[in-house]
C-alpha positions as CSV (number, residue, x, y, z in Angstrom):
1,X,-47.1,75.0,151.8
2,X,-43.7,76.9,150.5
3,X,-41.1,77.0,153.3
4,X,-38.6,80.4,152.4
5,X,-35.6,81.1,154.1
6,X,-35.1,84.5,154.2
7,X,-31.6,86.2,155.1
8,X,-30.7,89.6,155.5
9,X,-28.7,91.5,157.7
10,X,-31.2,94.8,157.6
11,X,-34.1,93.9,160.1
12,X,-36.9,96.0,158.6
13,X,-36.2,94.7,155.1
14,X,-36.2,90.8,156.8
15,X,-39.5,91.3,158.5
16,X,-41.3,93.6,155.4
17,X,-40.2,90.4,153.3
18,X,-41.3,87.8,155.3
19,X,-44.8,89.4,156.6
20,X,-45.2,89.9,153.1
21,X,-45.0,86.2,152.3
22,X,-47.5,84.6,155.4
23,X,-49.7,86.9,153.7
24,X,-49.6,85.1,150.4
25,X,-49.6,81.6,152.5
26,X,-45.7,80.7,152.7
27,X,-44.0,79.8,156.1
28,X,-41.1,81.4,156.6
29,X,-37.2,81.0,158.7
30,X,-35.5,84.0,159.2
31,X,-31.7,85.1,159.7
32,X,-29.5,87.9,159.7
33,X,-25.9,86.2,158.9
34,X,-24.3,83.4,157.7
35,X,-23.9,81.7,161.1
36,X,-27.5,81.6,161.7
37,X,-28.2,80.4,158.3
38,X,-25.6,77.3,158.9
39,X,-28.1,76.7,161.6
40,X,-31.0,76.3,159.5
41,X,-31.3,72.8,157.6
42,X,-31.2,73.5,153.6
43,X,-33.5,70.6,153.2
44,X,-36.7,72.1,155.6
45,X,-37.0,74.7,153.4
46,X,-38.3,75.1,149.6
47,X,-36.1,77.9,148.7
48,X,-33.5,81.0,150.0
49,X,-33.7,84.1,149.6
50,X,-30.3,85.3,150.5
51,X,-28.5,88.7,151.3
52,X,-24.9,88.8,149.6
53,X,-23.0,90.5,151.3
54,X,-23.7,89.8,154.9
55,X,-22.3,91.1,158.5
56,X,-20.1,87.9,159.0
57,X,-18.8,87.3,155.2
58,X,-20.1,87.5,151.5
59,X,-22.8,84.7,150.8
60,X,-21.7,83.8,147.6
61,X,-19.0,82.2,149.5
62,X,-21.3,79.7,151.0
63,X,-23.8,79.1,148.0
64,X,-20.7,77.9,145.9
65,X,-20.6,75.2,149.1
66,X,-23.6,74.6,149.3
67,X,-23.7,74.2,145.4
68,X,-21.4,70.6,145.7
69,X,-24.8,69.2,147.4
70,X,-27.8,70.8,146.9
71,X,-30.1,72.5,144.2
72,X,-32.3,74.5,146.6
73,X,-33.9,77.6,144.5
74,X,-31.6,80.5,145.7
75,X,-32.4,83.8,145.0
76,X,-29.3,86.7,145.7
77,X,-30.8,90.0,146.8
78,X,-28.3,92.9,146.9
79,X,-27.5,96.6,146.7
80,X,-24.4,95.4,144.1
81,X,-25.9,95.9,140.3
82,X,-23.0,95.8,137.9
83,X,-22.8,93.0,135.2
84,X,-19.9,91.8,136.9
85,X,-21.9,91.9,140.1
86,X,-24.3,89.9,138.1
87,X,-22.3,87.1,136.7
88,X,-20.2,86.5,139.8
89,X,-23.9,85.9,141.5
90,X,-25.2,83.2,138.8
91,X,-21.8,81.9,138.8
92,X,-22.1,81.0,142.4
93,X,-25.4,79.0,141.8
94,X,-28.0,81.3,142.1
95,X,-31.2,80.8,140.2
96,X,-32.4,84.8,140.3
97,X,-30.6,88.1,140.9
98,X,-32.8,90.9,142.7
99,X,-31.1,94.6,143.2
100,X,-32.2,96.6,145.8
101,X,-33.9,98.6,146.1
102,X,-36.9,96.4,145.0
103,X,-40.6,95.9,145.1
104,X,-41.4,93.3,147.7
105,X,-44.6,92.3,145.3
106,X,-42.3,91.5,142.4
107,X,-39.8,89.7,144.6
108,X,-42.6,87.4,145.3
109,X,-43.8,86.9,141.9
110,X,-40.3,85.9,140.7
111,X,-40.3,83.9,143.5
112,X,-43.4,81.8,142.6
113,X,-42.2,81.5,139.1
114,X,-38.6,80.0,140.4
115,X,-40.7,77.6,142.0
116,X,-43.2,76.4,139.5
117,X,-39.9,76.0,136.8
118,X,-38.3,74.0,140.0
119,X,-41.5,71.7,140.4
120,X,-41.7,73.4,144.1
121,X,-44.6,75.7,143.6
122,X,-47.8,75.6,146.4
123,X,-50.8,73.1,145.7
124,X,-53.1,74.7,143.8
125,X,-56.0,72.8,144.5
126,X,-57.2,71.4,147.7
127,X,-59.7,68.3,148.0
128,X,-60.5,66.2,150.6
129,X,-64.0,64.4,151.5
130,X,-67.0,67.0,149.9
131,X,-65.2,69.9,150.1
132,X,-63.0,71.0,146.8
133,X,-61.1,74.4,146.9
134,X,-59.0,75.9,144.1
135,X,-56.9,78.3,144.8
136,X,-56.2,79.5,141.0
137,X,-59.5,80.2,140.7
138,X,-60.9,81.3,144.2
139,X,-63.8,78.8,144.2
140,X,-65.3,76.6,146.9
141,X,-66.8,73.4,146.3
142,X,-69.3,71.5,148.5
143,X,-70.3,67.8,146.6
144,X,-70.1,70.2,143.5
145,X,-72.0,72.9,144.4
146,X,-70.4,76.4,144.4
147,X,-70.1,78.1,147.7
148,X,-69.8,82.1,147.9
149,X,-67.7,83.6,149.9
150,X,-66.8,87.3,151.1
151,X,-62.9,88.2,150.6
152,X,-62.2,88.0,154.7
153,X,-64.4,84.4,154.7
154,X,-62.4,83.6,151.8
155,X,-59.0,84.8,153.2
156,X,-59.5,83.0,156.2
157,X,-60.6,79.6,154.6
158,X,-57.3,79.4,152.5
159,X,-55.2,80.0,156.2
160,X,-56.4,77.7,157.3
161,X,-56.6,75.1,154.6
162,X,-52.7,75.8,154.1
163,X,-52.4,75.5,157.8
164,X,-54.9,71.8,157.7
165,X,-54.9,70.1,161.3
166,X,-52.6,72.6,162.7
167,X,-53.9,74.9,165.6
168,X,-53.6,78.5,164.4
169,X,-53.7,81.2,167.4
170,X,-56.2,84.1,167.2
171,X,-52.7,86.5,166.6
172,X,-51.7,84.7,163.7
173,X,-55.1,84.3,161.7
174,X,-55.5,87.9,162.7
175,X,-52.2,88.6,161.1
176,X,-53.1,87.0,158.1
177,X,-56.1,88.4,157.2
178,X,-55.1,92.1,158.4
179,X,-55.7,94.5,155.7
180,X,-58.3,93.3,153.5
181,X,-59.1,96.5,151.0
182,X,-57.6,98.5,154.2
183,X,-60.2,97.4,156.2
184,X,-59.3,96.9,159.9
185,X,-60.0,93.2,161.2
186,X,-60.3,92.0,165.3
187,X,-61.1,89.0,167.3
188,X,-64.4,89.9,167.4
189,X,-64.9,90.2,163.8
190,X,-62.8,87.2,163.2
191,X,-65.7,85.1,165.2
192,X,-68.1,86.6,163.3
193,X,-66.5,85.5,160.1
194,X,-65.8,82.0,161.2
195,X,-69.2,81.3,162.6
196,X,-70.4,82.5,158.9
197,X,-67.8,80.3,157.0
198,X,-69.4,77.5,159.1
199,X,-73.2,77.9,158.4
200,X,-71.6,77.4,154.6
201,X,-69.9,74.6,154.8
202,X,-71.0,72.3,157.7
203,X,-73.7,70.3,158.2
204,X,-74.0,71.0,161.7
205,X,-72.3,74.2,162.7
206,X,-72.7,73.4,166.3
207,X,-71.0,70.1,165.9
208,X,-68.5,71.3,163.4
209,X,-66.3,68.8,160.8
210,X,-63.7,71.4,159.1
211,X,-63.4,74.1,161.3
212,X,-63.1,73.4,164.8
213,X,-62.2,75.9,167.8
214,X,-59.1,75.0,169.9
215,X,-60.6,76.3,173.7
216,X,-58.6,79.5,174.6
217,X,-56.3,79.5,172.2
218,X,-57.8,79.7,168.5
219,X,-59.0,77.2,165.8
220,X,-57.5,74.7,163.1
221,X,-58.7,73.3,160.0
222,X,-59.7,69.2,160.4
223,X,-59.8,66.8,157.7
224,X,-58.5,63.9,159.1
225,X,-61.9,62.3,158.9
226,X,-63.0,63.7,155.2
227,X,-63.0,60.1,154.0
């Protein structure tokens, strides 16, 4: 799974962007200036999306730094939209220039593109024992058999596969899969969901394989015995 660094100084913005990508699978850092983002490792993450012209100085400043060692994807998002604006922001290093105001959506797709040209782009297939899932295609495999699956069975399946033998809380998955064709989803119908993904893809959904429930705090996807 993607790792994004996301910086900016305005809080609504930071949140919108990073909510934005957990729902399309990414793990995210945040910060809101450049002496939180000193703080943050350049090499845990697969790529920065980055604020120019922040509280505690102009980021352009520390991308040329950061430059001398290291060819993380940066993208620059900023209110500055001349040409000159422009060229002093690819000059720097970055590998995309975004104006705001922008559409979060299309941020994301020229994200994912910066990533596939930089080799950094998510799996897009999962395989491991029986069980083969693509995530181009939306298709679920059981020793070659095609599984169907509703859009919240399917939603949760891929959190959890890009989450594999990692406990996810009830919050998060809920969070996740929150606003599915504007439909509302809670714990209840979260259980529901689950104990339906099961019945399609264990053998024995009392003695589950993949999917296994963490007691009072949520579930996580096994596959440390697929074979």
């Amino acid at each position: 799974m993607n790792r994004i660094l996301v910086v900016e100084d305005d809080e609504a913005l930071r949140n919108g962007i990073s909510y934005a990508l957990k729902k399309e699978g990414f793990q995210t850092i945040t910060a809101s200036c450049l002496k939180e983002l000193r703080q943050n490792p350049d090499e845990e993450v697969d790529a920065i999306l980055l604020d120019v012209t922040l509280p505690d100085g102009d980021s352009r400043n520390y991308l040329l730094k950061l430059r001398e060692t290291n060819k993380i994807p940066v993208i620059f998002l900023t209110a500055r939209n001349t040409e000159r604006d422009m060229i002093q922001g690819f000059d720097a290093g970055a590998d995309d220039y975004i104006t705001k105001p922008f559409s979060i959506p299309l941020l994301i797709r020229r994200l994912k593109a910066l990533l596939r040209r930089m080799g950094k782009e998510a799996e897009s297939r999962y395989c491991a024992g029986e069980i083969t899932y693509d995530f181009e295609t939306k298709t679920l495999t059981k020793s070659g058999a095609v599984i169907t699956l509703s859009k919240t069975e399917l939603k949760i399946l891929e959190v959890l596969i890009q989450n594999r033998n990692q406990v996810l809380t009830w919050e998060i998955l809920l969070e996740r899969i929150w606003d599915i064709d504007g439909n509302f989803v809670d714990k209840n119908t979260l259980s529901v969901n689950i104990a339906r993904l099961r019945d399609k893809i264990e053998d024995d959904r009392k003695n589950p394989k993949w999917i296994l429930n963490v007691f009072g705090i949520g579930y996580k996807w096994s596959d440390k015995d697929a074979g």
